[in-house]
C-alpha positions in Angstrom: 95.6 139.8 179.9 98.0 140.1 177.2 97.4 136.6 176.0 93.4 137.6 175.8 94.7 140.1 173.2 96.6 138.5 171.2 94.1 136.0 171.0 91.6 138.8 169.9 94.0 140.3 167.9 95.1 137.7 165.8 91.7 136.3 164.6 90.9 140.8 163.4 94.2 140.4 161.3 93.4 137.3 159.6 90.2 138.6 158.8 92.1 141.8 157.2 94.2 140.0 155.4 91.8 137.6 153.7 89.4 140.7 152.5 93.0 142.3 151.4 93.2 139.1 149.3 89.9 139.4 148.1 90.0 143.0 146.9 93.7 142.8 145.1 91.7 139.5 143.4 89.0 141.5 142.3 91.1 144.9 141.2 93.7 142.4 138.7 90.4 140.9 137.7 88.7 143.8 136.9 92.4 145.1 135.2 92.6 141.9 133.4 88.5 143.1 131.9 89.7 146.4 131.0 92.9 145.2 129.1 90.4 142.9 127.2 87.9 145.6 126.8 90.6 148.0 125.5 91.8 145.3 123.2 88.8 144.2 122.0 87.9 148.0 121.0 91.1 148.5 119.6 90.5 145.4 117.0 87.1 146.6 116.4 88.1 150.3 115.6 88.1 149.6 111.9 88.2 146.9 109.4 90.3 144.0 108.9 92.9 143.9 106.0 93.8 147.8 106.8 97.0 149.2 108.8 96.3 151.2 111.9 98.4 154.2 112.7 100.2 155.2 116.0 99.3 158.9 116.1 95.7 158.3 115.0 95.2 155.6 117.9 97.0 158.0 120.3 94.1 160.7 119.4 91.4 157.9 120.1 93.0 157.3 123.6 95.1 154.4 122.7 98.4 155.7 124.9 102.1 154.6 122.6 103.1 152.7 126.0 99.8 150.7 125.4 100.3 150.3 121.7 103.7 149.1 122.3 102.4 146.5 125.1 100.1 144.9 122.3 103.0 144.3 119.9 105.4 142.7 122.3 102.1 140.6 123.4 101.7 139.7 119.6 97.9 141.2 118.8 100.2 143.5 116.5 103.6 143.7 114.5 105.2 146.9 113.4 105.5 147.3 109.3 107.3 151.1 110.1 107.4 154.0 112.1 104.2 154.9 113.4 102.5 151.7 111.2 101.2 148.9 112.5 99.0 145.8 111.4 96.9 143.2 113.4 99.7 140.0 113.7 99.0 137.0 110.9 96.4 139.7 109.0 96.8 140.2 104.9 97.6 143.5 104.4 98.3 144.9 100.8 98.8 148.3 99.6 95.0 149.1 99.4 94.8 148.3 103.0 97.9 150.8 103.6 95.9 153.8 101.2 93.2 153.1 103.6 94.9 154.3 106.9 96.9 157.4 104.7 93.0 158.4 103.5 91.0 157.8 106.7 93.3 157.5 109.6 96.1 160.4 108.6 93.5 162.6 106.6 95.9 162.9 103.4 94.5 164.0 100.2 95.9 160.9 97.8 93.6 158.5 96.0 94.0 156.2 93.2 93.9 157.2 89.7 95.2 156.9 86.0 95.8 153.4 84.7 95.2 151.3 88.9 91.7 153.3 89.4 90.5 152.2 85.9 91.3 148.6 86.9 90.1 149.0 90.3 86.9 149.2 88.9 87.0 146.7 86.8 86.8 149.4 83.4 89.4 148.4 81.4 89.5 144.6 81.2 92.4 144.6 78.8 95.2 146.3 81.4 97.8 144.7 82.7 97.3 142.1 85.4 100.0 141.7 87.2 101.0 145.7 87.7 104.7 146.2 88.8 103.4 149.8 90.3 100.0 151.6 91.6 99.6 155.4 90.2 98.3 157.6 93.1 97.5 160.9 92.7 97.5 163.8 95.5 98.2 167.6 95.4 101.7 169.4 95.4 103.3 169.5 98.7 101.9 165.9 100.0 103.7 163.4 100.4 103.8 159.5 101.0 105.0 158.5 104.8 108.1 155.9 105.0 106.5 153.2 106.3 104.0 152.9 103.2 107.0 154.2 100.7 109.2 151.6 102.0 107.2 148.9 102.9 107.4 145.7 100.2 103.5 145.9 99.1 104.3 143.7 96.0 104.4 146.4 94.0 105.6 150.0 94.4 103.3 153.1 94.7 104.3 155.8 92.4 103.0 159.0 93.5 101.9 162.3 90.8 101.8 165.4 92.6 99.9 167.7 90.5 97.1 170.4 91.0 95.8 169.7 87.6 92.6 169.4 88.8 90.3 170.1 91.7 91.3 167.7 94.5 88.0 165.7 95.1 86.2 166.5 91.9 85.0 163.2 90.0 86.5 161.0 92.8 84.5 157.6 93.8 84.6 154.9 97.4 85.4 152.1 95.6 84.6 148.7 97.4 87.5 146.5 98.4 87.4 143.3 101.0 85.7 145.0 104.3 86.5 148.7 103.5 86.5 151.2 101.1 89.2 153.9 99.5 89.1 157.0 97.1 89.4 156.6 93.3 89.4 158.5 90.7 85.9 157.6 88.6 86.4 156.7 85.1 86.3 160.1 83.3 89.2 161.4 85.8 91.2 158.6 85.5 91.3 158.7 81.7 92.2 162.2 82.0 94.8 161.6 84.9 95.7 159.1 82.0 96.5 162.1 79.7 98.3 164.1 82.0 100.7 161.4 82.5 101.0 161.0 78.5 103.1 160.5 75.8 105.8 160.3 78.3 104.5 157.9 81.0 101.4 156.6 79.2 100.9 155.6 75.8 98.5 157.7 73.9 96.5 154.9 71.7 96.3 152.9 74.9 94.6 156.1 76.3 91.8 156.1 73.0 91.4 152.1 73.9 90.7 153.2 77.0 87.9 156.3 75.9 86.5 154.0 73.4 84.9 151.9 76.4 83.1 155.1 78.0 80.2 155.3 76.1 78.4 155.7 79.6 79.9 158.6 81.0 77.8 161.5 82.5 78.0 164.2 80.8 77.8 166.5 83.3 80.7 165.3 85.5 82.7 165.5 82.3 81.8 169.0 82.0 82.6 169.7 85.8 85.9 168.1 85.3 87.0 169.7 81.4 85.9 173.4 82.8 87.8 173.0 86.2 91.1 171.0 84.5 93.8 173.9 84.3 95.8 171.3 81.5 94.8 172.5 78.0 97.2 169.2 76.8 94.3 167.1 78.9 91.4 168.8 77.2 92.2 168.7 73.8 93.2 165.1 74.1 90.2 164.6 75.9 87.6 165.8 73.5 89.5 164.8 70.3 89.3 161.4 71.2 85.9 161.2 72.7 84.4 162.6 69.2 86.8 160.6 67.0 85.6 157.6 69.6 81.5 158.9 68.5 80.0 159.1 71.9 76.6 160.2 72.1 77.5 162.3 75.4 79.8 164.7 73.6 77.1 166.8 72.2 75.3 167.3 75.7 78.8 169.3 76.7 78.9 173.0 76.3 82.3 174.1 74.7 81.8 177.3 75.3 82.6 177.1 79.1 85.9 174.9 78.3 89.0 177.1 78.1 91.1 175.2 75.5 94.2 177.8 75.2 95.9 178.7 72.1 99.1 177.8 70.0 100.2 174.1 69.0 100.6 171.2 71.2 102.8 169.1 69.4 102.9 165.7 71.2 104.2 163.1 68.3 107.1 163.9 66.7 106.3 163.2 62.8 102.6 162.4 63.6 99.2 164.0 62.5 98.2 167.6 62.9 94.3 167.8 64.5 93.7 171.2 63.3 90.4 171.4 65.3 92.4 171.1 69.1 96.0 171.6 67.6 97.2 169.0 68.8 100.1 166.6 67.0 98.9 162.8 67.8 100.6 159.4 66.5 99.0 158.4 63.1 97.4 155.6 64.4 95.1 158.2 66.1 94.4 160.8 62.8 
């Protein structure tokens, strides 16, 4: 009798074990499909060329443990804390200004002298640029990972509230994504704020004597909203001595331009009209 059971028995377990085998086959295969899903999702989450940050992948239910899974499986490799880039991908300091703009929500774009050549409006600036001029309000700042990371170049930041954070700003087109810039007029004057000490002030009429185009009503937007009198002045003195047509559709009236003397040439030329001091090769 007990044989006739084991006999029974034995063929029941078998049977067990081999549908065991079967679902722990299926369960790692269906494992194996979500990893790949997951991955897959995680490398179509935005473009290539840009850096993808840890907290902002954490939010999109990408879990740190699984972030740090992909890099020691190679799909990424770290380039700082909380930075990370797809492995073997080209990744250059526009790509980095991507993930700070759309990932981390920080209120930097570029501007001066690097959004000018962004857009291709001053042909004659320099090529090989040692730095990139960003621009973002007081109090933010650049993370370590994109302050310390070798770009090729190093990105000097101006915190100013000189004007209006997104006023005049453009998406400017680069590889497969896009970043904030400052359009032309707000560069130039972004190029003023910075001058005579940290940009040359004849570069800067080179520069307005190209932007014959500009609208005139974002100029007026940005003149009536700039808080820098020193960036006004400049600004319309060298537009008029330049002879665009779009300075007389601008209503003065609404442009607060200060008072006193803003001497900013030693032994240069007085403009008595904006009181302003300006090298002689400007007068």
């Amino acid at each position: 009798m007990a044989q006739w059971k084991s006999q029974a028995i034995t063929p029941y377990i078998t049977r067990r074990q081999k549908l065991a085998k079967v679902y722990i086959f299926l369960y790692m295969g269906s494992m194996d499909t979500h990893k790949q899903t997951k991955i897959n999702k995680l490398l179509q989450i935005q473009p290539a060329g840009t850096v993808y940050l840890t907290a902002a992948l954490e939010k999109k239910g990408f879990s740190r443990d699984l972030q740090k899974g992909y890099k020691r499986s190679g799909w990424f490799e770290s380039i700082g804390p909380g930075a990370m880039t797809r492995s073997g991908d080209s990744v250059d300091w526009l790509g980095g200004l991507y993930a700070l703009q759309k990932q981390a929500g920080l209120n930097v774009h570029v501007g001066a002298r690097t959004a000018l050549g962004l857009q291709g409006q001053a042909h004659y600036l320099e090529l090989n640029a040692k730095t990139a001029q960003l621009f973002a309000p007081h109090k933010v700042g650049l993370p370590a990972w994109f302050r310390n990371h070798d770009w090729g170049l190093k990105p000097e930041l101006h915190s100013t509230d000189f004007l209006p954070t997104s006023l005049g700003l453009v998406d400017v087109d680069y590889k497969l994504f896009s970043v904030k810039s400052s359009g032309a007029a707000r560069a130039l004057m972004e190029c003023l704020y910075l001058a005579p000490e940290k940009f040359d002030l004849v570069e800067a009429y080179q520069i307005m004597e190209g932007m014959g185009t500009l609208r005139p009503a974002i100029v007026q937007q940005l003149l009536e909203q700039c808080n820098s009198v020193k960036v006004k002045r400049l600004f319309l003195y060298m537009a008029e001595k330049a002879g665009h047509a779009w300075v007389k559709h601008l209503d003065l009236h609404k442009t607060d331009l200060g008072s006193g003397n803003r001497s900013l040439t030693p032994g240069g030329a007085y403009i008595s009209k904006y009181q302003i001091t300006v090298p002689q090769e400007l007068a």
